[in-house]
C-alpha positions in Angstrom: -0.8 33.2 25.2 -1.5 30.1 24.8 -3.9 27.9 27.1 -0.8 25.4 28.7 -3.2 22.9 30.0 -4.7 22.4 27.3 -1.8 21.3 25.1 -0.5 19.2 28.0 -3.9 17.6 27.8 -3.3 16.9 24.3 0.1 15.5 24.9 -0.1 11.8 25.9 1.9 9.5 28.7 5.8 9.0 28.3 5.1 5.8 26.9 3.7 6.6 23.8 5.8 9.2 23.1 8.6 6.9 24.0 7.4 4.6 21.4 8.3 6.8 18.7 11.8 7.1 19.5 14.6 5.1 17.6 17.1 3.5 19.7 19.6 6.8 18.6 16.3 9.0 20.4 15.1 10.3 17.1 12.3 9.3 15.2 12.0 6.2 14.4 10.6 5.1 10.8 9.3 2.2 8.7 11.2 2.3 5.2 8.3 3.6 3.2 8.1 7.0 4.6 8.8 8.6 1.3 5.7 6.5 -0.3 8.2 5.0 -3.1 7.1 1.6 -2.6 3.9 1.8 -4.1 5.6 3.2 -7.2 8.7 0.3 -7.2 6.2 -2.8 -6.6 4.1 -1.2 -9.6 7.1 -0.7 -12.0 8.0 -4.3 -11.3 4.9 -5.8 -11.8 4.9 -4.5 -14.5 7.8 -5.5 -16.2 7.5 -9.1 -14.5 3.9 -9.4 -16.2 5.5 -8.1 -19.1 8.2 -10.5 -19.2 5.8 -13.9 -18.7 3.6 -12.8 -21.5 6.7 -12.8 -23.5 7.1 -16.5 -22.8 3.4 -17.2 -23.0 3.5 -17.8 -19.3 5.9 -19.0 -16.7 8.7 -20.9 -17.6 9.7 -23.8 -16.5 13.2 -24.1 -14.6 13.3 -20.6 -14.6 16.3 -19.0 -11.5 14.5 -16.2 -9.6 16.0 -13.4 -9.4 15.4 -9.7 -6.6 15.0 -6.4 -7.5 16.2 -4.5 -4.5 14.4 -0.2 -4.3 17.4 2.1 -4.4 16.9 5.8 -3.2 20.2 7.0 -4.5 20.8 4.8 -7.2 23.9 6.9 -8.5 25.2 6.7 -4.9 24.1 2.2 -4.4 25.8 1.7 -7.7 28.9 2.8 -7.0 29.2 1.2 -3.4 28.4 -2.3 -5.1 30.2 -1.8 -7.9 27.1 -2.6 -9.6 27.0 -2.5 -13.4 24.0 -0.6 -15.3 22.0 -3.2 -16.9 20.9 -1.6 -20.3 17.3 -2.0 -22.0 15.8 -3.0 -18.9 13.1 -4.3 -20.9 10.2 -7.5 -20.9 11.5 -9.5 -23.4 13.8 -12.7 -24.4 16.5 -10.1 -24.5 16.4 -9.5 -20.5 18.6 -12.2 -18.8 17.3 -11.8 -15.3 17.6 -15.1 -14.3 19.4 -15.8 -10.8 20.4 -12.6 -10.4 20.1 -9.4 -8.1 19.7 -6.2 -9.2 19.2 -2.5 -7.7 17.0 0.0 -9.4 15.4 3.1 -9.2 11.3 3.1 -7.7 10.1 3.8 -11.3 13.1 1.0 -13.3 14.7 3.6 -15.6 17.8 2.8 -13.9 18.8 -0.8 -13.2 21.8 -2.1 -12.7 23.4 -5.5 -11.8 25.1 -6.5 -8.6 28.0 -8.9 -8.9 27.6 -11.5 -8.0 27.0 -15.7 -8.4 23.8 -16.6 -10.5 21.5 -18.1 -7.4 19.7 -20.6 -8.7 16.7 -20.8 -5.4 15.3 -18.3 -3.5 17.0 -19.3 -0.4 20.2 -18.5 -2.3 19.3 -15.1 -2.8 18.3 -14.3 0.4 22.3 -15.4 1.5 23.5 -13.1 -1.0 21.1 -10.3 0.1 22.8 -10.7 4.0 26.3 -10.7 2.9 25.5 -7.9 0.6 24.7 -6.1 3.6 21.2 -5.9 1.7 19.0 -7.8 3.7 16.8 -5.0 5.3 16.3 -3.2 1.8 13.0 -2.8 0.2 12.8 -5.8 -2.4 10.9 -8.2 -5.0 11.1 -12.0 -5.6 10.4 -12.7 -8.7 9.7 -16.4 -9.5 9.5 -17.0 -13.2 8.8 -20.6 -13.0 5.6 -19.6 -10.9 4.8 -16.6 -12.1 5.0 -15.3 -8.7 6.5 -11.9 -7.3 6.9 -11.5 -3.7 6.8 -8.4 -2.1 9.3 -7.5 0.7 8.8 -3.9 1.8 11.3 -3.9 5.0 13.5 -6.2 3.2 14.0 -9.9 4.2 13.4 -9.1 8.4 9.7 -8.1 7.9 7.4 -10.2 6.8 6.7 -11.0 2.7 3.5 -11.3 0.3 3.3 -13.9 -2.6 1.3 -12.7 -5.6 0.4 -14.8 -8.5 0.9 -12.8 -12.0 -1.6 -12.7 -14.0 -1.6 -12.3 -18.0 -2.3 -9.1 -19.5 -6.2 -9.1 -19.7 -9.4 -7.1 -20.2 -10.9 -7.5 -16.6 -13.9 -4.9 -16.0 -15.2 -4.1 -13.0 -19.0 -3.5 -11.0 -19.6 -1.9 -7.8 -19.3 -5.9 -6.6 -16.0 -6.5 -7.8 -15.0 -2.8 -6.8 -15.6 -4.3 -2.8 -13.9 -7.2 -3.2 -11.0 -5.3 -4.7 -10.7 -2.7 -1.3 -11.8 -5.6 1.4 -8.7 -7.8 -0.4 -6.4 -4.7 -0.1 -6.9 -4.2 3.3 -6.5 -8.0 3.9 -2.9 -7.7 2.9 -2.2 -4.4 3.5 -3.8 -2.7 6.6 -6.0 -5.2 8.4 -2.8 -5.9 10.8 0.2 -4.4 12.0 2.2 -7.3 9.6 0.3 -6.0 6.4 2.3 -4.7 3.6 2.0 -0.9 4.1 3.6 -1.6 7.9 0.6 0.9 8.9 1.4 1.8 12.8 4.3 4.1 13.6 6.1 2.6 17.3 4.6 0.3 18.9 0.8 -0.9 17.8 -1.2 -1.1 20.9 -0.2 2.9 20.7 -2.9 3.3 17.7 -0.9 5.9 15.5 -0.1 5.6 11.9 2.7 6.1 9.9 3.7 9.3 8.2 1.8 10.2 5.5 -0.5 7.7 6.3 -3.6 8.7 3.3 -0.9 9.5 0.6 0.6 5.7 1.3 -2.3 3.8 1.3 -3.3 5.1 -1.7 -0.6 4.8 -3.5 -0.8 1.0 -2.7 -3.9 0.8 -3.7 -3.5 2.3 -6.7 -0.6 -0.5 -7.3 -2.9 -3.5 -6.1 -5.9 -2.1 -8.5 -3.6 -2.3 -11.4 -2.8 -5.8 -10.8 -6.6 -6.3 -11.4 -7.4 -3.8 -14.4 -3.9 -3.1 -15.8 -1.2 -0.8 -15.4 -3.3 2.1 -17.9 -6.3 1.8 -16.2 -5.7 3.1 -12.6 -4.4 6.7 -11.7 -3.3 7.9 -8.3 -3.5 11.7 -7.4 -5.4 12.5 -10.8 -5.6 16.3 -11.6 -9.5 17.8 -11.8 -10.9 20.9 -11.5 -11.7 20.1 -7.4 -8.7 19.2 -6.7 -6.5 15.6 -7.1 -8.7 12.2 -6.7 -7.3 9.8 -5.0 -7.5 7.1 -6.7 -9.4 6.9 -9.9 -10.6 4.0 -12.3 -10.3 4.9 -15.8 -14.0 3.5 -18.0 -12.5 1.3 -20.1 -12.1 -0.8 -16.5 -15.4 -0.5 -15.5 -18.5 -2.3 -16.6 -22.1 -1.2 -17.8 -21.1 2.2 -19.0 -20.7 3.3 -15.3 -17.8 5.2 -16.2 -14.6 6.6 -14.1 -14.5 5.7 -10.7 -13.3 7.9 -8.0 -12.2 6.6 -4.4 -11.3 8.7 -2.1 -9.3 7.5 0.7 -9.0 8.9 4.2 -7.4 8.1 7.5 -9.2 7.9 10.9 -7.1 8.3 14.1 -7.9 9.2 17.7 -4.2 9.9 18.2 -1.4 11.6 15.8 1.7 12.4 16.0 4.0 15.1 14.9 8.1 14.3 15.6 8.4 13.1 19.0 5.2 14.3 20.5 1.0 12.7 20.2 -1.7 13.9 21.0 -5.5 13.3 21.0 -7.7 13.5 18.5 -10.9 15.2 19.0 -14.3 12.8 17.6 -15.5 15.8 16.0 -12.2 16.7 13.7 -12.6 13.0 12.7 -16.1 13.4 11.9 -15.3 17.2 10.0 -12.3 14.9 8.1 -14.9 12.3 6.9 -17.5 14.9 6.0 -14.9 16.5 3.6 -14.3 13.2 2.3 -18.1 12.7 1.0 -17.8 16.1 0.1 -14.6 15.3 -2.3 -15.8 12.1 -3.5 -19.1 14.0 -4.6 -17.4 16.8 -6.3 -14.7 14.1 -8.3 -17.8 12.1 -9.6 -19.0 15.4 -11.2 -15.4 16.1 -12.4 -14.9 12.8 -13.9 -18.5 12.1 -15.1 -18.9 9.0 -13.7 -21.9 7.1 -11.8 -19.9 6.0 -8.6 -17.9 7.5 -5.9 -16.1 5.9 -2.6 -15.4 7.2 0.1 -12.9 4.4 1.8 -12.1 5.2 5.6 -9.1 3.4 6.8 -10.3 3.1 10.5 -6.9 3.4 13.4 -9.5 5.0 16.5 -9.3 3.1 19.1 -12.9 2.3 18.7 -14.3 0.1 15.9 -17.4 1.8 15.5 -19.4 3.4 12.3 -19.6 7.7 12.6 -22.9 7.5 12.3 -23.3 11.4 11.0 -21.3 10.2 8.3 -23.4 7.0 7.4 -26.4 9.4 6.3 -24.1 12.2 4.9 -22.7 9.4 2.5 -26.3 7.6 1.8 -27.9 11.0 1.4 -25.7 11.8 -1.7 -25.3 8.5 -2.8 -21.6 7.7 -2.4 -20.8 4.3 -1.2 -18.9 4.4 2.2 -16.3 1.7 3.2 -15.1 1.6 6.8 -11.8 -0.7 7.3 -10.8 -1.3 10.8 -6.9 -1.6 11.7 -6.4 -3.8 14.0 -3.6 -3.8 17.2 -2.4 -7.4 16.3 -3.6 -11.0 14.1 -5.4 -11.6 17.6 -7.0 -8.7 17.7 -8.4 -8.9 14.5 -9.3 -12.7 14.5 -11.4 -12.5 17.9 -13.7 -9.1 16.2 -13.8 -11.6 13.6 -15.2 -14.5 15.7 -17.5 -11.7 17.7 -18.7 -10.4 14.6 -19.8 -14.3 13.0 -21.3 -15.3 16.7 -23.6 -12.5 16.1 -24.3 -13.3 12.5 -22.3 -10.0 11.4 -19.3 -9.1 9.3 -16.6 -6.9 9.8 -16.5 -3.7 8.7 -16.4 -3.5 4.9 -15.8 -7.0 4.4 -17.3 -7.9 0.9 -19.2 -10.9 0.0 
């Protein structure tokens, strides 16, 4: 039998289980559960980048147009009466100009929603609410900028401007490597606003989003290829000990360091599983960790490369270093990166003052 007070124990107040319900009493979850974001923002980068390089840049007078994520694109087609739009393709050809489309996460299916050419983005965003589209996983894309923002809970949650860059041959050093991850946890999961939408209910609660690992480094994998190109980054990449992360190819890298590998873990104090939380004991967090230096040691060999990340997305209640895990990583030479999620922008911005009064920086914070 098993020991009842202990899994009451683990079970936490009615409040926090209470922040997990929907208004309907189920479950209640961010768009991105299924992790298709990561994949959609990618395509479409992609294919904007793609697209400006065709023009030799941005162009001037150029409408913006959307590109909303459809998970049944057979099925959103039909209710909009949205018509296929064929050779969905980067070049003088693809008339995208003021005009919203739906498509699949990967862009092999795109198709055309009627309606008026919108000239401004404010336009668009009208068109999106009578559409009955305005809480759907979308892109901006602002030709004459060369600017794509991404909205993952559609035009109710809060957006992210990115500038385009050419195609280009940018190679990277353990330097740039940190300012890559301390710029993707900037926009991504610093704060509860942050692109990935990290915390599952309410915040304050301290419990992630389904999935949590798988997520974040699928992002990551779409905000490295933004640096290095679209070839040059893999997520879940095959090897003999199992899938890496996240791995950057050579031809990325500087000074013949080779592949990277990052591997990418999640620490909580409380998880979740439906409608119930509980705790989270230190020592499975430290265990989770230790296999993570473990991993990162074992892809390094796989990929025969000269660095290896561990990056530990920090949601304990506690911002503090697992000190176990410090000399397990130094020992074996793989670099550790602890990012803290913070509660709120408040939150984060008064660790931030703490941490300068003392003549400190946060947590992984490169530079």
């Amino acid at each position: 039998m098993p020991d009842n007070d202990a899994l009451i124990a683990e079970l936490l107040d009615a409040d926090v289980v209470g922040s997990l319900q929907g208004h309907a009493g189920g479950p209640s979850f961010p768009a991105s559960d299924e992790g298709l974001e990561a994949q959609f923002f990618s395509s479409a980068h992609r294919f904007f980048r793609d697209w400006l390089d065709d023009k030799g840049g941005s162009k001037e007078g150029a409408a913006p147009c959307v590109v909303i994520l459809s998970r049944a694109i057979a099925q959103d087609m039909k209710r909009l009466s949205a018509k296929k739009f064929w050779y969905f393709a980067s070049t003088a050809d693809a008339d995208i100009e003021g005009k919203i489309f739906v498509a699949s996460y990967d862009l092999k299916v795109v198709a055309e929603v009627p309606f008026s050419t919108c000239g401004h983005q404010n336009a668009l965003g009208e068109a999106l609410v009578k559409l009955g589209l305005d809480s759907s996983a979308h892109c901006l894309l602002r030709g004459d900028r060369a600017e794509m923002y991404l909205c993952p809970a559609g035009l109710n949650g809060g957006s992210t401007r990115l500038y385009v860059r050419p195609s280009s041959a940018v190679q990277l050093d353990a330097p740039a490597i940190d300012f890559q991850l301390w710029e993707f946890h900037r926009t991504f999961t610093q704060t509860p606003s942050g692109i990935l939408l990290p915390w599952k209910g309410k915040a304050d609660d301290r419990i992630t989003i389904e999935n949590a690992e798988l997520r974040i480094s699928l992002m990551l994998g779409f905000f490295l290829r933004i640096a290095v190109g679209q070839d040059n980054v893999t997520v879940e990449d095959q090897t003999p000990h199992g899938r890496v992360d996240v791995k950057i190819s050579r031809h990325a890298m500087k000074d013949e360091l080779g592949p990277t590998a990052l591997e990418c873990k999640v620490l909580r104090t409380r998880a979740s599983a439906g409608k119930t939380a509980r705790n989270v004991p230190a020592d499975e967090m430290i265990k989770h960790a230790s296999d993570g230096v473990q991993q990162a040691i074992e892809y390094r060999k796989d990929l025969k490369g000269k660095l290896a990340y561990l990056c530990c997305f920090d949601a304990r209640d506690t911002d503090e270093d697992q000190p176990d895990i410090v000399m397990l990583a130094a020992a074996n030479d793989v670099t550790l990166r602890r990012y803290y999620m913070y509660s709120s922008a408040s939150a984060h911005r008064a660790a931030e003052a703490a941490a300068a009064g003392a003549g400190l920086k946060l947590s992984g914070a490169a530079g």
